[in-house]
N, C-alpha and C positions, 0 to 999 in steps of 0.2 A: 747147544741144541739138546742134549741129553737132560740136563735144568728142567728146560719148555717141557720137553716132552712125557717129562718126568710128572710135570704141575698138570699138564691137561690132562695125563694116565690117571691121576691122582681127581679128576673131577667128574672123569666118563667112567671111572669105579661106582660111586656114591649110586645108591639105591632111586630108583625111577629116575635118574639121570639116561636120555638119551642120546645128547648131543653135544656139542659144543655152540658159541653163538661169541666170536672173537673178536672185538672192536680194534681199530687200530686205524693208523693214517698210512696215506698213499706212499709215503717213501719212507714206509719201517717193516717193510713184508718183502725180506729177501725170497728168493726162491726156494732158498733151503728148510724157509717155514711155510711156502703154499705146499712143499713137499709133502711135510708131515701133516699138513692139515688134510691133502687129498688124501694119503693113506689111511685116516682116522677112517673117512669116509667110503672108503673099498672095506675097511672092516664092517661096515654096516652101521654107522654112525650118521647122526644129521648136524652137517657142519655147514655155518653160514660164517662169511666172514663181512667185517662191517667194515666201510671207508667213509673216513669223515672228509669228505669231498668238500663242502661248503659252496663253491660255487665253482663255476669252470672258467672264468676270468681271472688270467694271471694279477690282473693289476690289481682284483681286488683283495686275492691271495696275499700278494705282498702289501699292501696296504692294513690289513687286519693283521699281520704276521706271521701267516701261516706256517711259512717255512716250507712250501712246495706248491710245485706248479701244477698245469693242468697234462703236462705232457707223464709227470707221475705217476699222475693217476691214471693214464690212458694203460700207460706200461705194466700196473701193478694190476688192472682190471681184465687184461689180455692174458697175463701170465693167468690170472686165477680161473679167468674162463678155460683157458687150456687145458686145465688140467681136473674142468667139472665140477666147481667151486661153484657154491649158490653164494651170490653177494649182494650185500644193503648197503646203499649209497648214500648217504648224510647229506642234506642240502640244507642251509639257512635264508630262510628269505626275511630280506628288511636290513641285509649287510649294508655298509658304506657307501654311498655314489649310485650304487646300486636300483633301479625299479621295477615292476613287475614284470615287462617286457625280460631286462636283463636275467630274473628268476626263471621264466618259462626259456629260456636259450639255454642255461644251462640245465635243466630238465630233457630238454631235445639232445642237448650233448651227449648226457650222461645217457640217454637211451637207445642213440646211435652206436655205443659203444658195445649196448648189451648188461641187462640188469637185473635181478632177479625179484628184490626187493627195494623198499625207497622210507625214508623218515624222513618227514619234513619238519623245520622247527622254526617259529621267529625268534629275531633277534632278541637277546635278554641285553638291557642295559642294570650290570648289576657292580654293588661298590669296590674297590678297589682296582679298578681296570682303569688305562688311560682313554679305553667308549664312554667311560664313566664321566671324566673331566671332559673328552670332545661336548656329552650329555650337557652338563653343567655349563659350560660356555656359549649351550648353542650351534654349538657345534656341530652336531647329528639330534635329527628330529624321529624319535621312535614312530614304530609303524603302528597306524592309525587301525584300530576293529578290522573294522570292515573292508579295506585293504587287503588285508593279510587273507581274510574268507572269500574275498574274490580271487586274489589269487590263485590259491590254494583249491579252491573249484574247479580253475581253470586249467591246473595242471596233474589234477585226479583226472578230467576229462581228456587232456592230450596221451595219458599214459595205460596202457595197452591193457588190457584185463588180468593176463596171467602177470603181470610183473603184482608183488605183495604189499601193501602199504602197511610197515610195520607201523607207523605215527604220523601224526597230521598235525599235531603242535607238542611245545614241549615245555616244562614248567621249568622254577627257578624258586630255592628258599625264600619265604617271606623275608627274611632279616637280611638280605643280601642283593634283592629285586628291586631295582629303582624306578625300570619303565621297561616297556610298558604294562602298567600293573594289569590291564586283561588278561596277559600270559598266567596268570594264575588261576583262571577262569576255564579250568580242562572242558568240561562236559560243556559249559555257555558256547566253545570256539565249538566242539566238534558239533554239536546241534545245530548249531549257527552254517557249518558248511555244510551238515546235512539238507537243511531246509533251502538255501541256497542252491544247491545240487535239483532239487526236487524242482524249484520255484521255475528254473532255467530249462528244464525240463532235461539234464544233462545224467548219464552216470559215468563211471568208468570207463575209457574207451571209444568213447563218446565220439571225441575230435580225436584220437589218434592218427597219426599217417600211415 
């Protein structure tokens, strides 16, 4: 613990450094490190902590590999609430088995729980992964455009005003992006759900419960 907190000391030193912004997944954040991360932030510090949640369906957790459940993340999310941790929640839509229904469920999970922030990303189908060879076999069919923008409309619209949207798609190296090659296409997607948003006549908040 003295390491960590030695490395974060070492980055909320550095000049117009205000905060920290900590990535990490639902069962690698002992308590011992939302500890220090709430104290950073009683020093007067802005600390967000990030959780690559991906989806809130155990099956499709273990089917991608994740390595943890949704019950992780419930416990990792509560602890950080507890203690007045602002948090950004990682969703992927266009996972395994997966469809837009199943992407806005876990969206309602993750904001039943309590959220502060949200980045949302499609699926990259990129080389050396075994999505890669499912890809190649036919196996899994990458998300289509305009799929992914209606989606993604739909659950800007379900989600509450004050929660943050750090990201609404997310790119992948040219030399290493198989499919779907739009994800490379930054400003084309976010335009795209802009005009979308507009067309629907929807913004933020919109359809929240």
């Amino acid at each position: 613990m003295d390491d960590l907190d030695g490395m974060y000391r070492q980055a909320l030193s550095q000049p117009d450094v205000v905060g920290l912004s900590v990535g990490t997944r639902p069962d690698c954040v002992p308590l011992a490190v939302l500890d220090l991360l709430a104290s950073y932030q009683e020093e007067g510090h802005e600390i967000w902590l990030e959780l690559g949640l991906q989806s809130a369906f155990d099956q499709t957790l273990e089917r991608v590999n994740r390595g943890h459940d949704f019950a992780e993340y419930r416990q990792a999310i509560i602890a950080a609430r507890a203690r007045g941790l602002q948090v950004c929640t990682h969703l992927i839509v266009g996972l395994p088995g997966e469809t837009a229904t199943d992407s806005l469920l876990s969206l309602d999970r993750v904001l039943d729980l309590g959220v502060e922030g949200l980045k949302i990303h499609p699926l990259h189908v990129v080389k050396g992964t075994r999505l890669a060879n499912d890809w190649r076999r036919g196996g899994y069919a990458p998300l289509i455009f305009n799929d992914y923008i209606n989606t993604v409309v739909q659950m800007v619209a379900r989600t509450p005003r004050e929660v943050v949207f750090h990201r609404l798609t997310g790119t992948a190296p040219q030399n290493i992006l198989l499919a779907p090659t739009w994800c490379n296409w930054k400003w084309r997607v976010l335009n795209a759900i802009t005009r979308k948003l507009v067309e629907k006549g929807l913004e933020q908040g919109a359809l929240a419960a």
